[in-house]
N, C-alpha and C positions, 0 to 999 in steps of 0.2 A: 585723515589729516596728513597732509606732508610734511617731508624732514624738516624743513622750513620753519614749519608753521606749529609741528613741537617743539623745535628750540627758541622758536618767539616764546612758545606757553612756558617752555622753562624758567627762561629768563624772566617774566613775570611772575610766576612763583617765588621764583630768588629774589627779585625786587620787592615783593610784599614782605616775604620771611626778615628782610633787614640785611641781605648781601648784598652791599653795593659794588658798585665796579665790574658785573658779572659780565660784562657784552665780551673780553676778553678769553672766557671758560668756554673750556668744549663740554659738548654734552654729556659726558662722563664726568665730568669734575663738576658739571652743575646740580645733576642728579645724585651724587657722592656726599657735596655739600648741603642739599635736601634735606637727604637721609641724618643727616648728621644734626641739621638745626631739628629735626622733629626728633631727635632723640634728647634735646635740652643743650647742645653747642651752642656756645656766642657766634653768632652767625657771622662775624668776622672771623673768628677761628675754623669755623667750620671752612670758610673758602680758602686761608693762607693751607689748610691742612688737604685740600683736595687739588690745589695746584702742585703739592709738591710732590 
């Protein structure tokens, strides 16, 4: 898979979990905010907390 082509898969993951807006997040703040809704985060918070 290319770099490419796991930040599309990211970003659909984050799109399923309920974080909108994600096309903005790098792959690290994507994967950060993952981590964070599968630990029980509101997946709005988990994103405001992995940009900043």
């Amino acid at each position: 898979m290319t770099g490419r082509e796991q930040l599309h898969d990211l970003r659909q993951q984050a799109h399923n979990a309920g974080i909108e807006g994600n096309s903005k997040m790098t792959e690290s703040q994507l994967r950060d905010a993952l981590k964070k809704v599968g630990k029980g985060m509101e997946p709005q918070a988990a994103k405001r907390e992995a940009k900043s």
